[in-house]
C-alpha positions as CSV (number, residue, x, y, z in Angstrom):
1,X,-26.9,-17.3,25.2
2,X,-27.1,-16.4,21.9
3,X,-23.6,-16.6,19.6
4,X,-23.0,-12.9,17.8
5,X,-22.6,-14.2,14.3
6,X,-19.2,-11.9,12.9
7,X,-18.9,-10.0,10.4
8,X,-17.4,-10.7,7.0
9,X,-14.3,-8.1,7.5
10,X,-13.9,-9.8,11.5
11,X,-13.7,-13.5,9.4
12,X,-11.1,-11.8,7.0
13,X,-8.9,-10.5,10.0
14,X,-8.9,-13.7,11.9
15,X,-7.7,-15.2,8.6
16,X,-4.4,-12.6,8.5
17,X,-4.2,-13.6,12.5
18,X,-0.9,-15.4,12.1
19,X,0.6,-13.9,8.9
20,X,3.0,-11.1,10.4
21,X,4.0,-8.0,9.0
22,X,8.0,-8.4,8.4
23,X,8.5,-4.6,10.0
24,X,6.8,-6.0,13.1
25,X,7.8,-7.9,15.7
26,X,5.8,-10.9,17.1
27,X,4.2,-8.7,20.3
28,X,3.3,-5.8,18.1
29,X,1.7,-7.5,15.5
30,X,-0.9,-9.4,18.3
31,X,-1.4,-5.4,19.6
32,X,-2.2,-4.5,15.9
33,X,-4.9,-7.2,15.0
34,X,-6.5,-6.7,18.7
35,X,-6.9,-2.7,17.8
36,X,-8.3,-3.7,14.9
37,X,-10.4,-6.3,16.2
38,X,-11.9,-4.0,18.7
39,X,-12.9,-1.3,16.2
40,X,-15.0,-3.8,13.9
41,X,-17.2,-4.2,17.0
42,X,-17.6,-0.5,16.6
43,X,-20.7,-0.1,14.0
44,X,-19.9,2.2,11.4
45,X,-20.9,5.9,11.0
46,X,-20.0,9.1,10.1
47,X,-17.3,10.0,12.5
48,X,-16.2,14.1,12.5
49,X,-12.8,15.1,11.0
50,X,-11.5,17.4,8.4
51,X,-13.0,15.5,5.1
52,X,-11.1,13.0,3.8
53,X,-11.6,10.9,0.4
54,X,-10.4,7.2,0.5
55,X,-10.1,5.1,-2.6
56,X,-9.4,1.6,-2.7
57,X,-8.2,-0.1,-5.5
58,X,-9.6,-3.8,-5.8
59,X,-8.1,-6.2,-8.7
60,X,-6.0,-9.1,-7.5
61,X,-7.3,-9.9,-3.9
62,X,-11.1,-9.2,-4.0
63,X,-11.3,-11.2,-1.0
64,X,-9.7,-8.2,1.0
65,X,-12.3,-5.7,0.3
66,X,-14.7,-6.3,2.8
67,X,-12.0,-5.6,5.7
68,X,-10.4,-2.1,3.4
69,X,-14.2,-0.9,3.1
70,X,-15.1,-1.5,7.2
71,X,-11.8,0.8,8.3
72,X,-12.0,3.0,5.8
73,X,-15.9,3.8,7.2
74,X,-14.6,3.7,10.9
75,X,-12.2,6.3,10.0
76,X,-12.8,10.1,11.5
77,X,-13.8,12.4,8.7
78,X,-14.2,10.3,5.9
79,X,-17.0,11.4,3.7
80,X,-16.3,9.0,0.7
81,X,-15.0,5.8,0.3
82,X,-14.4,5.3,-3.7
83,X,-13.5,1.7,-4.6
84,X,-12.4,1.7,-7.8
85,X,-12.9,-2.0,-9.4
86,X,-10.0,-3.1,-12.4
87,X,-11.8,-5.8,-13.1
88,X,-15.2,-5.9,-14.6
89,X,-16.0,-9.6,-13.7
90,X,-15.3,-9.0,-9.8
91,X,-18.7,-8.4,-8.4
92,X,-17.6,-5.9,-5.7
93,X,-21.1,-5.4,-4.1
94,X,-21.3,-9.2,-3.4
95,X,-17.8,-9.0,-1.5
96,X,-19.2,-6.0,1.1
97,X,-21.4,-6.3,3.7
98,X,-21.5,-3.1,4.8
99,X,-22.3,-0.1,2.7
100,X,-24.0,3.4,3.9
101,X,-24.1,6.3,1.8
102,X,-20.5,7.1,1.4
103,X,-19.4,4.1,-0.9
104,X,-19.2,4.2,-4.0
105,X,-18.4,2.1,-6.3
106,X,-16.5,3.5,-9.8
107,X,-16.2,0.4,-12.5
108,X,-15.1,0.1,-15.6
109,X,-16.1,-2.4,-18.8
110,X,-12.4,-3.8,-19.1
111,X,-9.5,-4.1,-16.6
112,X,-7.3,-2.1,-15.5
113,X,-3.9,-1.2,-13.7
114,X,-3.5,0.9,-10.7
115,X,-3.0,4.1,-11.9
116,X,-6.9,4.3,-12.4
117,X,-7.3,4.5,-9.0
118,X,-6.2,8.3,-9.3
119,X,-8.4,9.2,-12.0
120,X,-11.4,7.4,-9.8
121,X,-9.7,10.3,-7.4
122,X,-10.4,12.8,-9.9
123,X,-13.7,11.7,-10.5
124,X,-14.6,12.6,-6.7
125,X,-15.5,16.0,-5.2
126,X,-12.3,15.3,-2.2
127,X,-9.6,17.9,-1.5
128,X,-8.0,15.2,0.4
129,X,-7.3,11.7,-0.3
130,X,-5.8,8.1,1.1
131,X,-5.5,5.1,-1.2
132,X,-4.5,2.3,0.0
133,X,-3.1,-0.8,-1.8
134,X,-5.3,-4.2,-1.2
135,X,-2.7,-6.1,0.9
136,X,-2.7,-3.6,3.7
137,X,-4.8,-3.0,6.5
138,X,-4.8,-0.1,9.0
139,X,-6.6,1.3,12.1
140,X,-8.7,3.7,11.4
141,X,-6.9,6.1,13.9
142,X,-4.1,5.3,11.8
143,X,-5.2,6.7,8.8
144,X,-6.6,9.8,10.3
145,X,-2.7,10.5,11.3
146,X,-1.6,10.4,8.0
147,X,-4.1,12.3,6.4
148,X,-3.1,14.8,9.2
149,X,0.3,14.6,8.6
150,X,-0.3,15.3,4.8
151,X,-2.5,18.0,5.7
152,X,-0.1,20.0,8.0
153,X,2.6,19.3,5.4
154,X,0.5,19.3,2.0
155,X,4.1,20.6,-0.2
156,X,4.2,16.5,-1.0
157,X,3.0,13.5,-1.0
158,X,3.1,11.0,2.4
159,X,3.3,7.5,3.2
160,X,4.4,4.8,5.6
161,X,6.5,2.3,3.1
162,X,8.9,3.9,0.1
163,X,11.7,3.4,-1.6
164,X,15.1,5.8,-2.1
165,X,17.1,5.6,-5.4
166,X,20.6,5.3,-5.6
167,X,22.0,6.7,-8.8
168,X,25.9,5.2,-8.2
169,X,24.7,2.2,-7.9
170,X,21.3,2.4,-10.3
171,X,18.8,0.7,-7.9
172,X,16.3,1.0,-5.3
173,X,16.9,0.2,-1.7
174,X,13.8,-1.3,-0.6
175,X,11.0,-1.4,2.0
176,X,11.9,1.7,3.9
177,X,9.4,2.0,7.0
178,X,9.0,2.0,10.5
179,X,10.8,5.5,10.5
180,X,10.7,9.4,9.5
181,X,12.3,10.6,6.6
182,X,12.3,11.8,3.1
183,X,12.1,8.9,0.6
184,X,11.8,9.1,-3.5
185,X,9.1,6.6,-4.1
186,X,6.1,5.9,-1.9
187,X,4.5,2.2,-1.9
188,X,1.6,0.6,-0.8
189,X,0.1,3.5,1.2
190,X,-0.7,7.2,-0.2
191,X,-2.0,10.5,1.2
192,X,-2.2,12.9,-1.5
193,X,-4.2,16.5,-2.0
194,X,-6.5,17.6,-4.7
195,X,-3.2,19.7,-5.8
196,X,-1.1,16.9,-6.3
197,X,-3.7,15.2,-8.0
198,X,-4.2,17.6,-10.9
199,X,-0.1,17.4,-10.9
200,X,-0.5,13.3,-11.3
201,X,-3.1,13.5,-14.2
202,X,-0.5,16.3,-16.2
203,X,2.3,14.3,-15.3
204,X,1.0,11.5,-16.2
205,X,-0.8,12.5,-20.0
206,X,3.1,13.8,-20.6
207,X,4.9,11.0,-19.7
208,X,2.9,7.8,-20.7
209,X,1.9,7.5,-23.8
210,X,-2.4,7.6,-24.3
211,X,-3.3,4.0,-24.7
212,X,-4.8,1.4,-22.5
213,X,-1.7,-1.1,-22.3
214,X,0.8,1.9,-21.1
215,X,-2.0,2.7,-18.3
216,X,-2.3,-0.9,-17.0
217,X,1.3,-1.8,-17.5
218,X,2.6,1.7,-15.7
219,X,4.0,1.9,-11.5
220,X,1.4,4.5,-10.7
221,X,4.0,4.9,-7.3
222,X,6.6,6.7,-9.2
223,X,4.5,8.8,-10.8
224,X,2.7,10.2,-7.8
225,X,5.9,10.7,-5.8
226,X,6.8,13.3,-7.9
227,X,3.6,15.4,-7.6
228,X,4.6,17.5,-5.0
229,X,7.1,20.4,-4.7
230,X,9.0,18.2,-2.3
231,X,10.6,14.6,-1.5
232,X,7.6,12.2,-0.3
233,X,7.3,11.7,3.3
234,X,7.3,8.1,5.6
235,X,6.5,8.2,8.8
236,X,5.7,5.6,11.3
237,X,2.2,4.9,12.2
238,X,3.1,1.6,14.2
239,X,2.2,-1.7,13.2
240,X,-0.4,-2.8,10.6
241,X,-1.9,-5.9,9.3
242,X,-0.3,-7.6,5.8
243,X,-1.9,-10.2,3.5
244,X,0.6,-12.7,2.7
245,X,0.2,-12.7,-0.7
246,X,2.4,-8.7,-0.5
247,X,5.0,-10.4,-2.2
248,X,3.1,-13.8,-4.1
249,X,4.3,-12.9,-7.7
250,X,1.1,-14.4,-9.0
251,X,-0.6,-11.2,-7.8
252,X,2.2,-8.8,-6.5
253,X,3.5,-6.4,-9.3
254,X,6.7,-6.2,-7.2
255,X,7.3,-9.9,-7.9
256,X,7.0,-9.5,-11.6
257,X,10.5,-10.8,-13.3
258,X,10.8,-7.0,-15.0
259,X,9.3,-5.0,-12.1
260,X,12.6,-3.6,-10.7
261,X,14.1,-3.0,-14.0
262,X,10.6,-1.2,-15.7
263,X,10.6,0.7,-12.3
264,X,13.8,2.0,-12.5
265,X,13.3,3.1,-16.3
266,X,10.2,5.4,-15.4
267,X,12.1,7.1,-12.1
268,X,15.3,8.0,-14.5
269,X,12.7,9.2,-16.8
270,X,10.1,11.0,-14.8
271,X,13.4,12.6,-12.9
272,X,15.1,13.9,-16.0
273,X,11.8,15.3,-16.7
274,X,10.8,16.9,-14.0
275,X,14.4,18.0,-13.5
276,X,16.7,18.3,-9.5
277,X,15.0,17.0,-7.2
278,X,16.3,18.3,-3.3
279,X,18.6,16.4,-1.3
280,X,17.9,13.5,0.8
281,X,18.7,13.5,3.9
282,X,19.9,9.8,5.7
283,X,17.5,8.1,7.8
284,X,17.9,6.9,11.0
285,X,18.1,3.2,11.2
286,X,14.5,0.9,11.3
287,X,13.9,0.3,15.0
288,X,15.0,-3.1,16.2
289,X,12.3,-4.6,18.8
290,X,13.5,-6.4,22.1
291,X,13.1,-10.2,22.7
292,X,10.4,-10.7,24.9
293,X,9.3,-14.2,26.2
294,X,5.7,-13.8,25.5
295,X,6.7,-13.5,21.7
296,X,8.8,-16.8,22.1
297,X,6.0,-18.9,21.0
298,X,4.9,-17.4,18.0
299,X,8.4,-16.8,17.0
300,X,9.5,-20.3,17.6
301,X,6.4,-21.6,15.5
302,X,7.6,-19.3,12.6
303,X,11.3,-20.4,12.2
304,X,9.8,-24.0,12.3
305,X,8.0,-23.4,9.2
306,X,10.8,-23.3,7.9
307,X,10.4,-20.1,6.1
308,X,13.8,-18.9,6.5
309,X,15.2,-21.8,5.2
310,X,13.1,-22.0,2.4
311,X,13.4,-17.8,1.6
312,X,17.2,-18.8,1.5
313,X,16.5,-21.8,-1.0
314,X,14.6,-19.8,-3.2
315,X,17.1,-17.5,-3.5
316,X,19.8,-19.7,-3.9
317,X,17.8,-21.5,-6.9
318,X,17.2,-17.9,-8.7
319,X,21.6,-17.0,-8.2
320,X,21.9,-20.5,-10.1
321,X,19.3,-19.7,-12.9
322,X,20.6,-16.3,-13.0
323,X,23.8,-17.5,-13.5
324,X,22.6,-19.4,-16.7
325,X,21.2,-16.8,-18.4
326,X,17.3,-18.2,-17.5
327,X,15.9,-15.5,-15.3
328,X,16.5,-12.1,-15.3
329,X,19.3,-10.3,-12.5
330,X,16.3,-8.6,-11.6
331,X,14.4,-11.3,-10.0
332,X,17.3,-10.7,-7.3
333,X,16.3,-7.8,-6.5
């Protein structure tokens, strides 16, 4: 019998096969990479929807495209997938093995920072749009529910992963997921309308001054989540697929030395300039998922890695450095 030779994307996901998502627990993750295992033995097509535009941004993990571009063509009602290339010496239609008539490709002749990825948006004929970032991988049912949720509630932008500023205390609390709620900075995932977008692109030409370092060095995050006439919205999709380099500071701009200090500079300005912003309402706690002995295994494995003890040396070592003066308070948070 003849061996079915896979795919590149199906090599890519057996790669992320035993890198967990930290929002998930051990069971749901396994559930996550089989529903996305099954639908890259779907071919791709042109699957009926209300039309949706999805942009990926490809720059620091190239490697990942070829699994972003196969979803994002499995998804219902996607008519476009834009992938927007920051770096001119990444030869994107190498990385692809399957294109159709909905990919494009939008490149540029020097390299830029993620806020391109909204004037690639612009560039596109889409009244609807999801970009994801390139460390994150969803089922293509997945995405059709958010575009659905932003569509139903199009007053603001919606997500799965944000942030919520604390003004008392003059800091983000992080990684808010897994749950419903109002938040005041989206990450890693966006759903956005063609409204919002012409918002983003006036925002952003009146905030940031009109020169290619302020474009590549700017949180294009912030500046979308105030594009709409209300707080951004999270919801919970259920379990996705991370790369684990989401938090490598070679290639993560959260693990920049500056990144929550620069980030907290643009909300307090962007928020003085657009002026009140509503209320946010508390959130109910992330979801805790019960023990189950089929996880022990792949649990057990992961605490003897060692990668708690070494998370907790890590941070140890940047207290004493902070403590000297040689890194940035920051890098604590």
């Amino acid at each position: 019998m003849a061996i079915r030779e896979l795919s590149r994307a199906q090599r890519r996901l057996r790669k992320l096969r035993w890198f967990r998502a930290i929002p998930s627990g051990w069971a749901e993750h396994a559930r996550a990479y089989r529903a996305l295992s099954r639908a890259l033995r779907v071919p791709a097509q042109t699957i009926s929807g209300p039309s949706l535009v999805v942009i990926l941004p490809v720059f620091t993990r190239p490697e990942n495209l070829c699994l972003s571009v196969a979803l994002a063509l499995r998804t219902p009602g996607v008519t476009e997938v834009r992938i927007c290339v920051n770096d001119p010496a990444i030869d994107a239609e190498a990385l692809v093995d399957e294109l159709d008539d909905r990919v494009v490709f939008d490149r540029a002749d020097e390299r830029r920072g993620p806020v391109e990825r909204y004037l690639a948006a612009a560039r596109s004929a889409g009244e609807a749009f999801v970009s994801l970032d390139d460390d994150i991988f969803l089922h293509p049912r997945q995405l059709r529910a958010l575009a659905d949720r932003a569509r139903a509630e199009p007053r603001c932008p919606h997500g799965l992963y944000g942030q919520r500023y604390d003004a008392s205390r003059g800091r983000f609390t992080q990684n808010l997921c897994r749950r419903e709620g109002s938040v005041h900075v989206l990450n890693r995932l966006y759903a956005f309308s063609a409204d919002q977008l012409d918002r983003y692109l006036a925002l952003l030409g009146a905030s940031v001054e009109d020169s290619h370092a302020a474009r590549v060095a700017i949180d294009d995050d912030v500046v979308l989540s105030f594009s709409g006439d209300g707080l951004p919205q999270v919801h919970d999709l259920g379990p996705w697929i991370d790369c684990p380099t989401e938090t490598d500071p070679r290639v993560s701009r959260f693990g920049r030395i500056d990144a929550a200090e620069r980030r907290r500079q643009l909300y307090r300005s962007l928020d003085a300039r657009v002026g009140t912003r509503p209320a946010i309402a508390p959130m109910a706690p992330q979801p805790r998922w019960p023990w189950a002995p089929r996880t022990a295994l792949g649990a057990g494995l992961y605490y003897a890695s060692g990668a708690p003890v070494l998370r907790a040396a890590a941070r140890a070592t940047l207290r004493g450095l902070t403590s000297r003066g040689l890194v940035s308070r920051s890098a604590l948070e």
